[in-house]
N, CA, C and O of each residue as an XYZ file, in Angstrom:
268
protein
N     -10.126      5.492      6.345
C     -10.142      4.891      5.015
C     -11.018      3.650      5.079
O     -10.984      2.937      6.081
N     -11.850      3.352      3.980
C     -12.644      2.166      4.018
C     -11.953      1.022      3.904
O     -10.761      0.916      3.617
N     -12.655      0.244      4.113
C     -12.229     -1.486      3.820
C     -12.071     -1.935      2.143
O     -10.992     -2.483      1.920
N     -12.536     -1.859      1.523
C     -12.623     -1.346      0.315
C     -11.292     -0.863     -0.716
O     -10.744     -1.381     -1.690
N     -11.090      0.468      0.093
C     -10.219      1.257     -0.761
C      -8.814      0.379     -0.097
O      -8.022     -0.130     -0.890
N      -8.575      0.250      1.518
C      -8.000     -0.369      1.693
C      -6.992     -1.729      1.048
O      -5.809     -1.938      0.780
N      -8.516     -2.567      1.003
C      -7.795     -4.193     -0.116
C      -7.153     -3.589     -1.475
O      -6.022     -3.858     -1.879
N      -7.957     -2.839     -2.025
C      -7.675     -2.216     -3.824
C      -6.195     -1.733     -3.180
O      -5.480     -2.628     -3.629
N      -5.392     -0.946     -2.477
C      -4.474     -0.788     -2.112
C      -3.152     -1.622     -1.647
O      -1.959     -1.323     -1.696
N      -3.806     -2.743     -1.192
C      -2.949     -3.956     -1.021
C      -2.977     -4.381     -2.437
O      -1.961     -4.587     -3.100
N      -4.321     -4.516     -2.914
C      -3.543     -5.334     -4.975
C      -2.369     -4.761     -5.497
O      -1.391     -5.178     -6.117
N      -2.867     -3.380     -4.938
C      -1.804     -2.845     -5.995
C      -1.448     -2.010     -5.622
O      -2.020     -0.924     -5.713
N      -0.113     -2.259     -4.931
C       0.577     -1.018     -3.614
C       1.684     -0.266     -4.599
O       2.346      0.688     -4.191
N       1.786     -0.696     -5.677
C       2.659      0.414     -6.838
C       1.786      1.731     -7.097
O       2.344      2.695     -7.621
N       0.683      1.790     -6.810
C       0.162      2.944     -6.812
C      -0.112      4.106     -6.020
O      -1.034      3.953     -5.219
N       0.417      5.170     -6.032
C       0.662      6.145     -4.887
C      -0.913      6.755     -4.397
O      -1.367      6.941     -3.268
N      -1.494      6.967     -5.716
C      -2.840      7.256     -5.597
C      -3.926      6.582     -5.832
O      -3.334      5.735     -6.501
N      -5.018      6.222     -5.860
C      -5.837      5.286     -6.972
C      -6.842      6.227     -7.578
O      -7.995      6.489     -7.237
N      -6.132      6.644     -8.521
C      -6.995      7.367     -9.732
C      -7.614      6.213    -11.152
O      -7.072      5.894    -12.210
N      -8.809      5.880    -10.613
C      -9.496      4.931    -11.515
C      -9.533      5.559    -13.041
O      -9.554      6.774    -13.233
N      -9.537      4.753    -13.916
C      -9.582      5.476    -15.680
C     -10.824      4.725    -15.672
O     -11.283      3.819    -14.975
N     -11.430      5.756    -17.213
C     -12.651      4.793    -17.820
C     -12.676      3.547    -17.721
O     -13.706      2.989    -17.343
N     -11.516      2.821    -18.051
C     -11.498      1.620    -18.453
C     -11.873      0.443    -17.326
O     -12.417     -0.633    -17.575
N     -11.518      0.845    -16.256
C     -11.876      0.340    -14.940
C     -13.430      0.114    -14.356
O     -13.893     -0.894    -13.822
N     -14.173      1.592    -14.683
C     -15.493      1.499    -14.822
C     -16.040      0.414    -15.689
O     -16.811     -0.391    -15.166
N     -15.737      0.299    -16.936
C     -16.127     -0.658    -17.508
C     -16.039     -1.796    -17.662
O     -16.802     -2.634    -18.142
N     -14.698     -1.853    -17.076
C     -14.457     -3.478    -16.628
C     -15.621     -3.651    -15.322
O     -16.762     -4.026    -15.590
N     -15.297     -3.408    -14.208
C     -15.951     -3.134    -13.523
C     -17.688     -3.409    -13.576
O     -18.321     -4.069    -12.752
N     -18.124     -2.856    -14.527
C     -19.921     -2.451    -15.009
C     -20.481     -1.292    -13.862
O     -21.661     -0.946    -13.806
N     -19.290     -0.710    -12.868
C     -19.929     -0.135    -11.889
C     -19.269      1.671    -12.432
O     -18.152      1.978    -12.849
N     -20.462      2.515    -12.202
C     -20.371      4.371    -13.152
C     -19.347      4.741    -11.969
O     -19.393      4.240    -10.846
N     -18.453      5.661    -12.388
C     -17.815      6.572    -11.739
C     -18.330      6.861    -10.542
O     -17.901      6.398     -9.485
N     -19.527      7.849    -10.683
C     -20.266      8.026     -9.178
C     -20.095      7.089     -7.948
O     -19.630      7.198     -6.814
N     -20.671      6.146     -8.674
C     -21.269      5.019     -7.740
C     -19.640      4.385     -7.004
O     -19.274      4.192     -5.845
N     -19.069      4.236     -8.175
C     -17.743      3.689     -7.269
C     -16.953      4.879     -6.444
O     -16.424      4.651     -5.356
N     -16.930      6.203     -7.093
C     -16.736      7.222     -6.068
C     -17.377      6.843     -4.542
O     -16.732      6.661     -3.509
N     -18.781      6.785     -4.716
C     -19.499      6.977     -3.764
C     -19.031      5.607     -2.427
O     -18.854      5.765     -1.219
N     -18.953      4.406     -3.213
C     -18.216      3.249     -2.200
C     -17.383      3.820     -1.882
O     -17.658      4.299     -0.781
N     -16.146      4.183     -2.290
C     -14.864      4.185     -1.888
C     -14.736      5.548     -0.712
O     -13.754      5.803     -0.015
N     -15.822      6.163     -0.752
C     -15.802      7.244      0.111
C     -16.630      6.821      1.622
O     -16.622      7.590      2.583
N     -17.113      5.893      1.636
C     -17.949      5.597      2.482
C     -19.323      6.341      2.517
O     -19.890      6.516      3.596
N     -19.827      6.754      1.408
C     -20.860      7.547      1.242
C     -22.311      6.355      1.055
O     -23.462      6.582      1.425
N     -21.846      5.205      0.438
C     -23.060      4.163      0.192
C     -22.500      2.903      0.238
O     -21.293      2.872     -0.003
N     -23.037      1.871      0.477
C     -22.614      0.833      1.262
C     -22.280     -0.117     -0.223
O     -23.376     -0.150     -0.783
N     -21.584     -0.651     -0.823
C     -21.592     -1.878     -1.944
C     -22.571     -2.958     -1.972
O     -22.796     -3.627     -0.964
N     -23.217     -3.177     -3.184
C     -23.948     -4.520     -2.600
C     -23.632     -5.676     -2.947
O     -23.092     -5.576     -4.049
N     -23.674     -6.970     -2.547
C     -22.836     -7.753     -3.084
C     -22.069     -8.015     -4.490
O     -20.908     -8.407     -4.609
N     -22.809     -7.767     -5.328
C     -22.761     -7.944     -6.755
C     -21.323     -7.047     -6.594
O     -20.195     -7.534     -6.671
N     -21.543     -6.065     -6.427
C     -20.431     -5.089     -6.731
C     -19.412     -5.144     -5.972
O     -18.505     -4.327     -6.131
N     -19.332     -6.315     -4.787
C     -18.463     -6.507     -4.119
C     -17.784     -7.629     -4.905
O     -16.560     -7.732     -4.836
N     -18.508     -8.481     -5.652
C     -18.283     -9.227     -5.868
C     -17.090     -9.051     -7.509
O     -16.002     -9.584     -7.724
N     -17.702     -8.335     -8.158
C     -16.994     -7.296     -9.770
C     -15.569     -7.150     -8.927
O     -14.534     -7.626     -9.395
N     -15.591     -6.396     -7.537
C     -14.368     -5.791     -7.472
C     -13.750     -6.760     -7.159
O     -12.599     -6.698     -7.593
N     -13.968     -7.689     -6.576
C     -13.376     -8.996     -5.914
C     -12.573     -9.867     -7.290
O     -11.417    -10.281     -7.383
N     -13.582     -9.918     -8.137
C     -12.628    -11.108     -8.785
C     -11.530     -9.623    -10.021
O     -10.371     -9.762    -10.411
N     -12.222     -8.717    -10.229
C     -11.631     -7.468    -11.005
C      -9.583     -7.672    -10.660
O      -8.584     -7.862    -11.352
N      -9.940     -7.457     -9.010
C      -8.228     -7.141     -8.350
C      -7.693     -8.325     -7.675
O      -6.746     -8.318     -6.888
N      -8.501     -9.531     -8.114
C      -8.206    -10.646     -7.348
C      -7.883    -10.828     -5.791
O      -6.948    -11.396     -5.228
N      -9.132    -10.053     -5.242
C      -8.885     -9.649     -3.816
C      -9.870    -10.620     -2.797
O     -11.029    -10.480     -3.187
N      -9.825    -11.300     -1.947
C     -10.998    -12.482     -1.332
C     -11.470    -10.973     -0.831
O     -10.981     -9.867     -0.605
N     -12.773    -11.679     -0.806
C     -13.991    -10.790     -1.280
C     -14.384    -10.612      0.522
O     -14.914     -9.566      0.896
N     -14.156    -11.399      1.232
C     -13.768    -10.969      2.875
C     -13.103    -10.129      3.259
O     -13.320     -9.568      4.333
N     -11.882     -9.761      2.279
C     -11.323     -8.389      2.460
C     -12.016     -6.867      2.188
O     -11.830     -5.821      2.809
N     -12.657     -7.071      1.329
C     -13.932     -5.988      0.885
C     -14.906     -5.320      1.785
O     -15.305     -4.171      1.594
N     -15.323     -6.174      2.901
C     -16.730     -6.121      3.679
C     -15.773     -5.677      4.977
O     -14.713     -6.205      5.313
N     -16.468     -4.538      5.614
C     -16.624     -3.706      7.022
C     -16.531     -4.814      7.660
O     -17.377     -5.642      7.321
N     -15.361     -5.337      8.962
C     -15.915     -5.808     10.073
C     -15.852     -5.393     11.248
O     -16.451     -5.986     12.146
């Protein structure tokens, strides 16, 4: 599991699954794909978008990034 999907899991451990809705994308500004594609480890985030998800789930944004 990524680092990533990981933190989003600590925000919000009431969730059994994380099935994102539209609404998330758009909060967000980041398309379905693309956040598919992070959360799978398929393409790397770039800051910006580390940064959306960071303040999005109120997660320090050190939790986000591979170490």
């Amino acid at each position: 599991m990524n680092t990533i999907k990981i933190a989003l899991l600590r925000a919000a451990p009431d969730l059994f699954v994380f099935k994102p809705e539209t609404t998330l994308y758009k909060s967000l500004s980041i398309g379905q794909k693309r956040l598919g594609q992070i959360l799978r480890n398929e393409k790397s985030a770039t800051l910006e978008e580390l940064q959306k998800i960071s303040d999005f789930f109120k997660v320090p944004i050190n939790d986000l990034i591979n170490r």
